[in-house]
C-alpha positions as CSV (number, residue, x, y, z in Angstrom):
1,X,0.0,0.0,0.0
2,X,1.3,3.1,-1.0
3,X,2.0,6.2,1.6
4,X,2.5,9.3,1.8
5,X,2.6,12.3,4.3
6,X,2.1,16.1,3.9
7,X,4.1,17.9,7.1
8,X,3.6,21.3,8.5
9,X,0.7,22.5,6.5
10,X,-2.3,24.5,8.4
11,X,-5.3,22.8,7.3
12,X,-8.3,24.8,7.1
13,X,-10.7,21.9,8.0
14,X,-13.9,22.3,10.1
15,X,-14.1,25.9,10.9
16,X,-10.9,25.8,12.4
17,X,-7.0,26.5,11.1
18,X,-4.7,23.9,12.4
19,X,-0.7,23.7,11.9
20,X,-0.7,19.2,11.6
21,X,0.8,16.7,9.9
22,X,-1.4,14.3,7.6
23,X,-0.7,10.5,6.6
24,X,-2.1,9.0,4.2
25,X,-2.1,5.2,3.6
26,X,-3.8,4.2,-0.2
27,X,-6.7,6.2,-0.5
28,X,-7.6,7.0,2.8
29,X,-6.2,9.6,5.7
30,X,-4.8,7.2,8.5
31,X,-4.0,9.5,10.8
32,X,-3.6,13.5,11.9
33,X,-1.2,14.8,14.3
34,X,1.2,17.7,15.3
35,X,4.2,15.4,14.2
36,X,4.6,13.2,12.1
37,X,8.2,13.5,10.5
38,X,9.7,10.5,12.3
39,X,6.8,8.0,10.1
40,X,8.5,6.7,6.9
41,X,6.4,7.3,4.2
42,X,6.7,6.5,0.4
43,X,6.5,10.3,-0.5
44,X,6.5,13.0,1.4
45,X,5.4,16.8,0.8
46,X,6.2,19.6,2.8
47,X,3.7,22.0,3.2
48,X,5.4,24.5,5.4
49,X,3.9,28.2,4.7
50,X,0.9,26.8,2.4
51,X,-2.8,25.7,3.4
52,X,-4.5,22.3,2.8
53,X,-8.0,22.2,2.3
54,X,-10.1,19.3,1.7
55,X,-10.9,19.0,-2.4
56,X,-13.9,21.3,-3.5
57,X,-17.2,19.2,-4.5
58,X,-18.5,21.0,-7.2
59,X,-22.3,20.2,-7.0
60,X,-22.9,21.6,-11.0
61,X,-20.9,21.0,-13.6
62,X,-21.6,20.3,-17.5
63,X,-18.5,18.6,-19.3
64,X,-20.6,18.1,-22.5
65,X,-19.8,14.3,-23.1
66,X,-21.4,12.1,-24.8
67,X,-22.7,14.1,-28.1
68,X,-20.9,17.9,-27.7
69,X,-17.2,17.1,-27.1
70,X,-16.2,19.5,-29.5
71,X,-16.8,21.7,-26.8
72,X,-15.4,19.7,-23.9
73,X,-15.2,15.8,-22.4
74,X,-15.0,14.8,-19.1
75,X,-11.7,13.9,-19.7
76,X,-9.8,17.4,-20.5
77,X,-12.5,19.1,-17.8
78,X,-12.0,17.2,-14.8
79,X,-7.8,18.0,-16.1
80,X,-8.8,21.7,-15.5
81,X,-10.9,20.8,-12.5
82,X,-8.6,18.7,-10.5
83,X,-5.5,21.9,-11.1
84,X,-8.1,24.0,-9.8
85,X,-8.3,22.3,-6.7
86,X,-11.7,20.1,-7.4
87,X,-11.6,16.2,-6.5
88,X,-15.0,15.7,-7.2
89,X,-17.9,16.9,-9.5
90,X,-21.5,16.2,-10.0
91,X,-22.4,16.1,-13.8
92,X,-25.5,17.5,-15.6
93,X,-27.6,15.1,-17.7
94,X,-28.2,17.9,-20.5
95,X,-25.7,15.9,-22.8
96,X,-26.6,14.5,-26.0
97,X,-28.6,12.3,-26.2
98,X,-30.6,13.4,-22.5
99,X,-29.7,11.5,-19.3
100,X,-32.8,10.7,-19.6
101,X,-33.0,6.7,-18.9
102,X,-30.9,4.2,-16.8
103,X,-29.0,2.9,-19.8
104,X,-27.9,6.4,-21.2
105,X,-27.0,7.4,-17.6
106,X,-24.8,4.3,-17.0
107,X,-22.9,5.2,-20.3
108,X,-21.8,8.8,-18.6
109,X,-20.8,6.6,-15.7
110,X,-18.5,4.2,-18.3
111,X,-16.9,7.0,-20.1
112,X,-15.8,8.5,-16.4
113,X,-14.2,5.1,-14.9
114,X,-12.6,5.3,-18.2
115,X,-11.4,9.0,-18.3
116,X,-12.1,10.8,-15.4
117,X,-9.2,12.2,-13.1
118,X,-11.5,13.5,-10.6
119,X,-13.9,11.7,-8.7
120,X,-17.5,11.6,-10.3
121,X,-21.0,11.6,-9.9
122,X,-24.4,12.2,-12.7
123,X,-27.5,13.6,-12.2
124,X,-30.1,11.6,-13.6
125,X,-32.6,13.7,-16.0
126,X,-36.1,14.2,-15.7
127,X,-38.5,15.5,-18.5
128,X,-41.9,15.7,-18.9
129,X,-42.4,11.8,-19.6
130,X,-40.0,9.8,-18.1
131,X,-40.8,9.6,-14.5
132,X,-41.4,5.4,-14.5
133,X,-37.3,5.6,-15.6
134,X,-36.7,8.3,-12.9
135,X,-38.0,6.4,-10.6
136,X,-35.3,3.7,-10.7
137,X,-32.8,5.5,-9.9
138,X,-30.0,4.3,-7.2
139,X,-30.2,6.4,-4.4
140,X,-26.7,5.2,-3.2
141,X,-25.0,5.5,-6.5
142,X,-26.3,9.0,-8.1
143,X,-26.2,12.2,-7.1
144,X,-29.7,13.5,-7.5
145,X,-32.3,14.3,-10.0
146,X,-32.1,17.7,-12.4
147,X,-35.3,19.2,-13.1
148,X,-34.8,22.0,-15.8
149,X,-37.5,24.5,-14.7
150,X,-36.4,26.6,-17.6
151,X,-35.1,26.1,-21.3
152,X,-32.4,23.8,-21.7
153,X,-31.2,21.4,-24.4
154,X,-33.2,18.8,-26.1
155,X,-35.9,16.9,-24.2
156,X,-35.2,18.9,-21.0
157,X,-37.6,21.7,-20.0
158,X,-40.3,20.2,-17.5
159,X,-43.0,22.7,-18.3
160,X,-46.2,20.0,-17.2
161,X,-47.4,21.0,-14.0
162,X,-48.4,17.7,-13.2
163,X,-45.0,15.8,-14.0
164,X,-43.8,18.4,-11.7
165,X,-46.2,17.1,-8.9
166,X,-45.2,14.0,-9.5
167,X,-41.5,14.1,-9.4
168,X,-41.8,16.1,-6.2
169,X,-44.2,14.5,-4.6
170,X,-42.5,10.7,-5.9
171,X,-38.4,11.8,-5.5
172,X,-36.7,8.9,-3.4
173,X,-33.8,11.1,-3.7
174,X,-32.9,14.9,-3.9
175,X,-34.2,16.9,-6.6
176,X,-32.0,19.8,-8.0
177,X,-33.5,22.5,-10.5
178,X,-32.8,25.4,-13.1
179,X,-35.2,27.6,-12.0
180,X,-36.4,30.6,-14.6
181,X,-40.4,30.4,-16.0
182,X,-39.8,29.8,-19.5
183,X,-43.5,31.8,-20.2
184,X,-41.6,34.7,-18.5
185,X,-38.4,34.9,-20.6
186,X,-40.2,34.0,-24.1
187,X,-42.3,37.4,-23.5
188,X,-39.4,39.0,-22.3
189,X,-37.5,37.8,-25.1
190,X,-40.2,39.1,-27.8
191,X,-40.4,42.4,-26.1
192,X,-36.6,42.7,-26.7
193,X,-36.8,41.3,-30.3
194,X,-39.3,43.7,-31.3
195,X,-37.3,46.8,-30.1
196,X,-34.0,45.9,-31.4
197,X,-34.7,43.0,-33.4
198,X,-31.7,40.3,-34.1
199,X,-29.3,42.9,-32.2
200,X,-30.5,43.2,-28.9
201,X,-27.6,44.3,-26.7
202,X,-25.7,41.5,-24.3
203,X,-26.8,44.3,-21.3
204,X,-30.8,43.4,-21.8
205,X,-29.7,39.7,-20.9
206,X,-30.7,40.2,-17.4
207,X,-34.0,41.7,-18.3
208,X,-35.2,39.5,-20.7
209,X,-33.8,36.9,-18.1
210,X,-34.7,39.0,-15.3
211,X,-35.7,38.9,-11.4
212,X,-39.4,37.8,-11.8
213,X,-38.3,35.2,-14.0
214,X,-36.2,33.2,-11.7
215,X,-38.8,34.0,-8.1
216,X,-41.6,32.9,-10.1
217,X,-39.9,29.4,-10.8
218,X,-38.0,29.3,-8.0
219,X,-41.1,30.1,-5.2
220,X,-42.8,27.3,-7.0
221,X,-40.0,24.8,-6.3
222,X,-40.2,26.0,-2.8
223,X,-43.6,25.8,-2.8
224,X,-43.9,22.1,-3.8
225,X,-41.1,21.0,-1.9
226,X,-42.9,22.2,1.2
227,X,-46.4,20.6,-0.1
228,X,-44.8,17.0,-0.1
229,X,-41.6,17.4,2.3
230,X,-39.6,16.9,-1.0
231,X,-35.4,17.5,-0.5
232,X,-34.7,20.6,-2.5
233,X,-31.9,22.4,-3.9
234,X,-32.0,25.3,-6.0
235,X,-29.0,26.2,-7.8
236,X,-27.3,29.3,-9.1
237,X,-28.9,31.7,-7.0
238,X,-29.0,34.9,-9.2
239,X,-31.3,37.7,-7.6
240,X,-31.5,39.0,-4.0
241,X,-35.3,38.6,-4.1
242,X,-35.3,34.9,-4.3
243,X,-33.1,34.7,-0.8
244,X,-36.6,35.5,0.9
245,X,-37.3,31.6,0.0
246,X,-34.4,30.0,2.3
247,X,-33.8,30.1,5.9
248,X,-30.6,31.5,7.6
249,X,-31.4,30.6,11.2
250,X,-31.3,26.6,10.6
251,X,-28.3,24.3,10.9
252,X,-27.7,22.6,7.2
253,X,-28.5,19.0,8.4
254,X,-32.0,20.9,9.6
255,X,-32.6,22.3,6.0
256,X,-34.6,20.1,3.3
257,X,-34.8,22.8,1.5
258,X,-31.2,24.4,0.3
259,X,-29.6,27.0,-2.2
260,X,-26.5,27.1,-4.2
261,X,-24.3,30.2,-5.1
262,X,-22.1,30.0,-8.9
263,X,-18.8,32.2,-8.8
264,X,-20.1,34.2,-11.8
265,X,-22.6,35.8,-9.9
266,X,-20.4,36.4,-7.0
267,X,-17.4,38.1,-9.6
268,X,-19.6,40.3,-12.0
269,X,-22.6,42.3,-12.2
270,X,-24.6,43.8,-15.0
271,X,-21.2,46.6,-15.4
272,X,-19.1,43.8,-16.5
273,X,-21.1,43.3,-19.9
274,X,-19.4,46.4,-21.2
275,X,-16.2,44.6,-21.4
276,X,-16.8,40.9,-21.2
277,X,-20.0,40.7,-23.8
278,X,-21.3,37.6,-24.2
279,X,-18.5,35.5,-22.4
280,X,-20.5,36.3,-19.2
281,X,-23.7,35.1,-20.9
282,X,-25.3,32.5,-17.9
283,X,-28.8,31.2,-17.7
284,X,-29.8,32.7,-15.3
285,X,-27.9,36.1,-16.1
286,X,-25.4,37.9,-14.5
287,X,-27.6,40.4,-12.4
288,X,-27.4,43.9,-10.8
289,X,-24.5,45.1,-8.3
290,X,-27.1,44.8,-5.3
291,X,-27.7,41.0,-6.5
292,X,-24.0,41.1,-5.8
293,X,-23.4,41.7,-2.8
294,X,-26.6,40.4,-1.5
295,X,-25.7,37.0,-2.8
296,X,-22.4,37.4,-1.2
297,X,-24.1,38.0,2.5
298,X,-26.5,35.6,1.9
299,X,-23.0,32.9,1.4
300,X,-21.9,34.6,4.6
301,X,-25.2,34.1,6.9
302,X,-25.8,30.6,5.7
303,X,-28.9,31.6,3.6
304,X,-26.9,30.1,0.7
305,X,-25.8,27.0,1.4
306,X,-23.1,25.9,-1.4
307,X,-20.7,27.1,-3.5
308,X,-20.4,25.4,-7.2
309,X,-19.4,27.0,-10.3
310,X,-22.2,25.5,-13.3
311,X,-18.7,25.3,-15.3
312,X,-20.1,25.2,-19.0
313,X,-17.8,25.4,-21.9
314,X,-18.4,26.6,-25.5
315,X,-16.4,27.6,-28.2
316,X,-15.1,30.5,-28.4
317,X,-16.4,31.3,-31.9
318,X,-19.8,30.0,-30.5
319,X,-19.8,32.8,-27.8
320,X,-18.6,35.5,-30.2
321,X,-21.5,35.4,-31.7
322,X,-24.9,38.0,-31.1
323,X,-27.3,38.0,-28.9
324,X,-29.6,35.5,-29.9
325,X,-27.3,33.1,-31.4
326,X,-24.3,33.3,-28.5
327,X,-25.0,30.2,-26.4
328,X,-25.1,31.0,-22.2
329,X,-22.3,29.3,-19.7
330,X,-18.1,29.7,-19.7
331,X,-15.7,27.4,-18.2
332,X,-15.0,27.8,-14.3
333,X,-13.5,24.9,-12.6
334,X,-9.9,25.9,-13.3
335,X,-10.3,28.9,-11.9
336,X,-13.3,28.9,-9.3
337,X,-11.3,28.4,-6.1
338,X,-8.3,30.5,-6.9
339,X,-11.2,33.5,-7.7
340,X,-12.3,32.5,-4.0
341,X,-9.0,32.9,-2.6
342,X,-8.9,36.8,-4.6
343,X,-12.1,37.0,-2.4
344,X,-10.3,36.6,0.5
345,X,-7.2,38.4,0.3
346,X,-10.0,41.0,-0.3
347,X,-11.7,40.2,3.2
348,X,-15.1,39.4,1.6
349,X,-14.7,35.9,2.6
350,X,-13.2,33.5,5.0
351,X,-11.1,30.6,4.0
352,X,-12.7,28.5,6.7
353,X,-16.0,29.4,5.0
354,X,-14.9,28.9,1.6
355,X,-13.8,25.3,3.2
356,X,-17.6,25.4,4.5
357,X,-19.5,26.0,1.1
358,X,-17.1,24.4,-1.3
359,X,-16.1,21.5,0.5
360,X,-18.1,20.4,3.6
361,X,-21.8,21.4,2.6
362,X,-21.8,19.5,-0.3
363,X,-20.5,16.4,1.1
364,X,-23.3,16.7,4.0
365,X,-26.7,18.1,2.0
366,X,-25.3,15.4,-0.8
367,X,-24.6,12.9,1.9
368,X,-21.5,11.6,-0.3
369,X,-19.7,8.6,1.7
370,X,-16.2,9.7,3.6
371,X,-15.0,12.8,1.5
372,X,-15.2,16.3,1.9
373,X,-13.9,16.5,4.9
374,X,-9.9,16.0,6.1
375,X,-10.7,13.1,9.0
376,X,-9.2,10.1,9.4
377,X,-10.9,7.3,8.0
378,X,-12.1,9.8,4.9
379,X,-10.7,9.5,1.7
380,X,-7.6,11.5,0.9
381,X,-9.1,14.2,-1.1
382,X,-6.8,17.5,-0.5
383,X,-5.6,20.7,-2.2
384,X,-2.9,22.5,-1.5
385,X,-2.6,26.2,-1.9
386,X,0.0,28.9,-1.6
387,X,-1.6,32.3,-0.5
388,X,1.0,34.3,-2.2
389,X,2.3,33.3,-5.5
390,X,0.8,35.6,-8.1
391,X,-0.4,34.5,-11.7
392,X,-2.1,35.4,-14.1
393,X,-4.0,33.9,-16.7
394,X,-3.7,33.3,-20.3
395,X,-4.0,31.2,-23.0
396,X,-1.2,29.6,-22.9
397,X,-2.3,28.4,-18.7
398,X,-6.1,27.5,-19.8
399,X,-6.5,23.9,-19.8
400,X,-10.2,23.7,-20.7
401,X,-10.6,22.6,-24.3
402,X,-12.2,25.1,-25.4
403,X,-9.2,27.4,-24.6
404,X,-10.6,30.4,-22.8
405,X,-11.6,32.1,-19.5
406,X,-13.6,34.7,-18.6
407,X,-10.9,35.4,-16.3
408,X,-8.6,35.9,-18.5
409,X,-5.9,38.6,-18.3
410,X,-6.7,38.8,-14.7
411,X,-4.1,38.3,-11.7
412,X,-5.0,35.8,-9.4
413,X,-2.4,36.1,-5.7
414,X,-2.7,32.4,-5.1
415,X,-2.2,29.3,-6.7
416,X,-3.2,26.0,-6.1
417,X,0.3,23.5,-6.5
418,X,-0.6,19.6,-5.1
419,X,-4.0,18.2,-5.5
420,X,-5.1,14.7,-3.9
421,X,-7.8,12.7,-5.4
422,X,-8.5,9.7,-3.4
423,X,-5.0,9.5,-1.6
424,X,-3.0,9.9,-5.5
425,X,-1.5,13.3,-6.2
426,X,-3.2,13.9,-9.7
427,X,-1.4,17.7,-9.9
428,X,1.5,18.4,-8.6
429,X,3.2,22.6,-9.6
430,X,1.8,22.4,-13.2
431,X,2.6,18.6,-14.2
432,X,-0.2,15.8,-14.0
433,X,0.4,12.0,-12.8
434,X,-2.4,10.5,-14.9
435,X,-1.7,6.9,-13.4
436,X,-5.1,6.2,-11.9
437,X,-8.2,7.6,-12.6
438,X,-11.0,9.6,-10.3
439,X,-13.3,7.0,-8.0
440,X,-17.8,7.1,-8.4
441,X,-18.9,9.0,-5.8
442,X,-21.2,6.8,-3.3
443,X,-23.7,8.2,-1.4
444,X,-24.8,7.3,2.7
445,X,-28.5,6.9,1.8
446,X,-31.5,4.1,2.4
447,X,-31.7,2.1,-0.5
448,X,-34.8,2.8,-3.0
C-alpha cells in the first residue's frame, strides 16, 4: 500500500486553522497529528507556509460528453478541474442524447471510470415523460435528480405542471432544479426582439432573463417541496429577491430545503457586460450590483448554502457570436477556487468558510460517503494552496478545451500547486500524474 505524508501544513478543516501533519495510507487519511516527521512514508510533501483544504465538491458541472465534445469531455475538464483544486464533480444530464433513462445514464458513468481524473457523480434527467425511468434511480449510487424548470437542451424543460407534482411528490432522492419560468423569458424575449430586433444588446440579458423570472420558478419549487416534504436544492442563486425563499437561522443538516451560489454571480454584475460581452452570458444572467453583494451576505449568513461553479464550456467562436445566437455558460473549474482565494485576500470571505460551502456542505446536503472532509478514516481528497504566489492567466495556462476564460488577463495572488484525489497526487506545480483515474462517488443513503 502506498503512503504518503504532507508535514507542516495549516489545514483549514472544520471551521478551524490547524498547523498538523497528515498520513495517508492508499486512498484513505490514516491519521492527523502535530508530528509526524519520524513515520517513513513512500513520499513525502512539505507544506510549510501553504494551506490544505479538503478537495472542493463541485455540485454543478456540464462537461458536455457524450454528443458535444467538441466543446469539452469529461476527460480534459475534470484535467482543468482537479488543477483547480476540485476532487469531485456532479455532472448535468443535458448531454446529448438526454440523461434521460438508466441505460444512457450508465454510459456517462463508463466513459468516467474510463477518463475521469476527478472523482464523479451524474444527475439523472427528468422531462416531462419519463418519471417510470426516474424512478429507478440508485439512491446510493447517483447524485440527485435535475429538473430544468427553464429552457435547456433537447428533451429537458419540464414545463407540465403535473409531471412536476409527481416528481416532487414521488423523488426517493434529492431533486435539483434550473429555475427561470420559461413563459416569462419568451415574452421578455419578444419584447426585446421587437425593439431591437436580431441585435439586442448583451446588457438586456438580465432583463429579458430578469428577477421575476427566476422568483416565479424558484417560489414554485419552494412551494412544492414544502407541499410534499420533498429535499430541494436550488442552484445558481441569481437575484436578491429569491433569498426571501431560504432560511438563515437553521443548521444545514435541519434544512430540506437548500440553495447554491455559482462564482459568476459572486465576480460580476450587470457593469461587466461592457467589457466581457457575451462571455459572461449565464442562464440565469449575470444580475445587478445589489444581487452582488446580497448574494455574497447571503453565502456569509448561511442563507446560501453551497458554492459550485455551473462550469459550462463553448467555443469560443460559438460565444462571439450576437445575442440571440451566442450560447449561455463559460468554463470555471480551473479557476473557481483561486477566484475564492482573490475573495479573501479581499476580506469578503473567510477561508474556513470557503472550506464550508465548497467542500463540507456538499459532502453533508449530498450525503457523499467519507469525502469532503480532512478526517481520518475519509478519503484523501486534498488541495494545497499557496496564499502568495501571483499569476495570471492566459492562453497559454487555460486547460479547458475550449481554450478560454472569462478570467482571463486577470491576476490571481494564489495558486493552487498539489491536489489529492482519493490518496493519489493527480497535480503536482503544473505537471499531471495520470496513473489512476478519479473514483464514483457513493452516497450514505437508504436504498430505493
Amino acid at each position: 500500500m502506498h503512503t504518503t505524508k504532507i508535514i507542516d501544513a495549516r489545514v483549514v478543516n472544520e471551521e478551524q486553522i490547524q498547523e498538523v501533519d497528515i498520513l495517508i495510507e492508499g486512498s484513505f487519511i490514516s491519521r492527523i497529528d502535530t508530528d509526524l516527521s519520524s513515520v517513513a512514508t513512500d513520499d513525502t510533501y512539505d507544506a510549510q507556509g501553504k494551506y490544505l483544504l479538503p478537495g472542493l465538491i463541485d455540485d454543478q458541472v456540464h462537461f458536455r460528453e457524450p454528443g458535444l465534445t467538441y466543446k469539452a469531455n469529461i476527460y480534459s475538464e475534470s484535467k482543468a478541474a482537479v488543477a483547480g483544486g476540485i476532487t469531485s464533480f456532479m455532472e448535468m444530464p443535458n448531454t446529448v442524447p438526454n440523461a434521460l433513462t438508466q441505460d444512457l445514464l450508465q454510459d456517462k458513468y463508463n466513459i468516467a471510470a474510463r477518463s475521469s481524473l476527478a472523482n464523479y457523480s451524474f444527475y439523472m434527467g427528468v422531462s416531462n415523460d419519463n418519471l417510470e425511468e426516474v424512478l429507478k434511480t440508485n439512491t446510493q449510487q447517483v447524485c440527485g435528480l435535475k429538473v430544468f424548470m427553464g429552457s435547456s437542451t433537447g428533451n429537458m424543460l419540464v414545463d407540465n405542471e403535473q409531471t412536476l407534482r409527481n416528481v416532487f411528490a414521488k423523488s426517493p432522492m434529492l431533486v435539483a432544479t434550473h429555475c427561470e419560468d420559461e413563459a416569462t423569458v419568451r415574452a421578455n424575449m419578444e419584447q426585446f426582439r421587437e425593439k431591437y430586433g436580431a441585435e439586442v444588446p448583451i446588457r438586456c440579458h438580465p432583463e429579458i432573463r430578469s428577477e421575476e423570472a427566476c422568483y416565479k420558478s424558484s417560489s414554485l419549487a419552494v412551494a412544492l417541496a414544502k407541499e410534499f416534504g420533498t429535499r430541494l436544492h436550488v442552484l445558481h442563486i441569481s437575484t436578491a429577491k429569491e433569498l426571501s425563499l431560504f432560511s438563515n437561522g437553521l443548521p444545514l443538516e435541519d434544512k430540506y430545503i437548500t440553495a447554491e451560489a455559482c462564482l459568476h454571480h459572486l465576480w460580476f454584475n450587470d457593469h461587466d457586460y461592457e467589457t466581457k460581452g457575451t462571455l459572461i452570458k449565464w442562464n440565469p444572467a449575470v444580475k445587478t450590483a445589489q444581487d452582488q453583494e446580497a448574494i455574497l451576505a447571503a453565502v456569509l449568513n448561511d442563507t446560501i448554502d453551497v458554492l459550485a461553479t455551473d462550469h459550462a464550456p463553448h467555443t469560443l467562436e460559438e460565444k462571439q457570436n450576437t445575442y440571440f445566437k451566442a450560447p449561455s455558460g463559460g468554463p470555471l473549474v480551473q479557476h473557481n477556487l483561486v477566484a475564492l482565494l482573490e475573495m479573501y485576500h479581499q476580506s469578503k470571505i473567510t477561508l474556513e468558510t470557503i472550506v464550508k460551502k465548497a467542500c463540507h456542505h456538499p459532502a453533508q446536503l449530498f450525503e457523499v460517503d467519507r469525502r469532503g472532509f480532512i478526517r481520518e478514516g475519509y478519503y484523501a481528497d486534498l488541495v494545497l494552496v499557496d496564499l502568495g504566489r501571483p499569476w495570471k492567466v492566459q492562453t497559454d495556462n487555460i486547460l479547458y478545451l475550449c481554450g478560454w476564460s472569462p478570467f482571463e488577463g486577470t491576476t490571481f495572488h494564489s495558486q493552487v500547486t498539489h491536489t489529492f484525489v482519493s490518496g493519489h497526487c493527480v497535480y503536482a506545480d503544473g505537471h499531471f500524474d495520470e496513473s489512476q483515474q478519479g473514483l464514483r462517488l457513493q452516497f450514505k443513503r437508504a436504498a430505493n
